[in-house]
C-alpha positions as CSV (number, residue, x, y, z in Angstrom):
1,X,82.2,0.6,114.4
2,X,80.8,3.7,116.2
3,X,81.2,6.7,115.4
4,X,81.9,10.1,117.5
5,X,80.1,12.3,114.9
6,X,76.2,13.2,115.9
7,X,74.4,12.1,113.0
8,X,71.2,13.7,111.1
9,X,69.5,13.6,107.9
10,X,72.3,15.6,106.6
11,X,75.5,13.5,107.3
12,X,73.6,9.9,107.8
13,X,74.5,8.5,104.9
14,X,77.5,6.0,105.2
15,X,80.7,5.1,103.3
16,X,82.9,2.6,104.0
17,X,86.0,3.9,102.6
18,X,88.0,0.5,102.3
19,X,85.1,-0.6,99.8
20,X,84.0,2.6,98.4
21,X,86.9,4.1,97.7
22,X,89.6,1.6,97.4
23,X,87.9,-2.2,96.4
24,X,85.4,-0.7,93.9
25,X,87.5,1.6,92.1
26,X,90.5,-1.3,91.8
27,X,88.1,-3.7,90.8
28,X,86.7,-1.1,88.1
29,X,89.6,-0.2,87.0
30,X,90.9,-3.1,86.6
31,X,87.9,-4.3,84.6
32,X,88.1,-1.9,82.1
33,X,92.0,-2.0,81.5
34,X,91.4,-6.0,80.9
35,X,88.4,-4.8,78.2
36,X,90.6,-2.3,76.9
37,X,93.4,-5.1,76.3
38,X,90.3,-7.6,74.9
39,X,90.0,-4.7,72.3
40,X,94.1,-4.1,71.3
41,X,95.0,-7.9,71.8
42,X,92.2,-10.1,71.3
43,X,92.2,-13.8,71.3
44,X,91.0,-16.6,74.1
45,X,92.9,-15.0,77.2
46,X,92.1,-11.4,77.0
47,X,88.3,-13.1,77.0
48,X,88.8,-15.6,79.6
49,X,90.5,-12.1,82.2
50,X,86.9,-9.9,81.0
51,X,85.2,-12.3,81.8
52,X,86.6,-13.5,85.2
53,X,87.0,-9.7,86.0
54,X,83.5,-9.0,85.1
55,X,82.9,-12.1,87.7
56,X,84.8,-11.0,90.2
57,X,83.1,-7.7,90.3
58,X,79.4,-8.6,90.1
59,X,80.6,-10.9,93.6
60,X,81.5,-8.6,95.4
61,X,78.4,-6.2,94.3
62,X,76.2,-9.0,94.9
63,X,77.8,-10.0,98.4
64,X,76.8,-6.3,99.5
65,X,73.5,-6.6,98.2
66,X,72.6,-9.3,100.3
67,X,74.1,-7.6,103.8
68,X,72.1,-4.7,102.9
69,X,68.9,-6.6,102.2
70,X,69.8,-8.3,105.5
71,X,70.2,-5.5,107.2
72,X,66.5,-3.7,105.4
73,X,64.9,-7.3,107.1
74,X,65.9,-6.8,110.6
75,X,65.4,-3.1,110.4
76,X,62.0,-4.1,109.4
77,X,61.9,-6.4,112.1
78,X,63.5,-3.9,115.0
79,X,61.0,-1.5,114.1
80,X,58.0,-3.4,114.1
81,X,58.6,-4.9,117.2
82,X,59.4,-1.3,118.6
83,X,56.1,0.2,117.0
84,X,54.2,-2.3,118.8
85,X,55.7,-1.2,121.9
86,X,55.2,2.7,121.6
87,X,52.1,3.3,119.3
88,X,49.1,3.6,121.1
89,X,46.3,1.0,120.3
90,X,44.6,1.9,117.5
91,X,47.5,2.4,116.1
92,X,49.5,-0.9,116.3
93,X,46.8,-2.4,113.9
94,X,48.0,-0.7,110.8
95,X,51.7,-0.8,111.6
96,X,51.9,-3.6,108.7
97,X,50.3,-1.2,106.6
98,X,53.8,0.8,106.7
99,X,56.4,-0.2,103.6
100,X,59.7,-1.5,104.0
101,X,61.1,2.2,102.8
102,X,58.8,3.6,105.4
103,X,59.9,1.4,108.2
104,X,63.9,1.8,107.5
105,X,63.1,5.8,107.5
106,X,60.8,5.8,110.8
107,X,64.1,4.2,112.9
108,X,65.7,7.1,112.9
109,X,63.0,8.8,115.0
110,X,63.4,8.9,118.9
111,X,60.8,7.0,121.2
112,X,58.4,10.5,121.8
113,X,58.5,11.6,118.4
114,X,58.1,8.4,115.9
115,X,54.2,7.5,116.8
116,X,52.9,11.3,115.6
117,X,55.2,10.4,112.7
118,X,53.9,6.9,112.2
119,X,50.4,8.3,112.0
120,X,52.0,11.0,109.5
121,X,53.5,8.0,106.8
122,X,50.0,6.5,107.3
123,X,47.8,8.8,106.2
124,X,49.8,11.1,104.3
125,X,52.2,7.7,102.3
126,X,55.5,10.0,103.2
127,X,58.1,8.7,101.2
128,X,61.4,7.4,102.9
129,X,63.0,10.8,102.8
130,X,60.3,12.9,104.0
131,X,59.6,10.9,107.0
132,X,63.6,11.3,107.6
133,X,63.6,15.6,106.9
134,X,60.5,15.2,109.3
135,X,62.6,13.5,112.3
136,X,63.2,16.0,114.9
137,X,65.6,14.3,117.8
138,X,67.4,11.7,115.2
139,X,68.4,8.5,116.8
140,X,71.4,7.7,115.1
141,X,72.1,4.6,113.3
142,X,76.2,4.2,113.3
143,X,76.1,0.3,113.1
144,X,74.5,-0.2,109.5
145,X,76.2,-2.0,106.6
């Protein structure tokens, strides 16, 4: 959903509050009640709900692990395509060059900006958060996982 709120390097990071701060803490919670029940009551069942707990809860961790790795791939993809578009020549050589981290980071620069700052992560290997601190006009991304 988007939102209102102009975002920057300072406030770009994203919670999702129903997951966050209602699923994972439930699931957690309830995962370490079940242990501490496996420890005052043990026997066959109070195994069988650790377990099945500990199940449920790597599921859901895994299920957002892949959207975000889904998410890294178009990134990756929306960017290259976007770099071949706005670098000038003898630039668009070396745009595989650029790492994944590198890529996620350059698509918050706007169009006039990101092919000084391409050059930049080339030659200089700036790290994800340094080519982010660097972006002057942020572009927001409000529709990330």
């Amino acid at each position: 959903m988007a939102d209102p709120t102009p975002q920057n390097f300072a406030n770009h990071t994203r919670f999702d509050p129903p997951f966050h701060f209602f699923i994972v803490p439930v699931l957690a919670l309830g995962w370490l009640v079940s242990v501490y029940w496996l420890l005052r009551h043990p026997g066959l069942h109070s195994v069988a709900i650790v377990v099945f707990l500990a199940a449920v809860v790597g599921g859901i961790v895994k299920g957002r692990m892949y959207a975000i790795k889904v998410q890294t791939r178009v990134i990756r993809l929306e960017e290259r395509l976007r770099l071949a578009l706005l670098l000038p020549e003898n630039l668009r050589s070396q745009v595989m060059k650029l790492s994944e981290s590198q890529l996620v980071a350059l698509r918050f620069a706007s169009d006039a900006e990101v092919p000084a700052l391409a050059q930049r992560a080339l030659t200089e290997n700036l790290s994800n958060k340094e080519i982010k601190q660097a972006v002057k006009n942020w572009r927001p991304d409000y529709w990330r996982v």
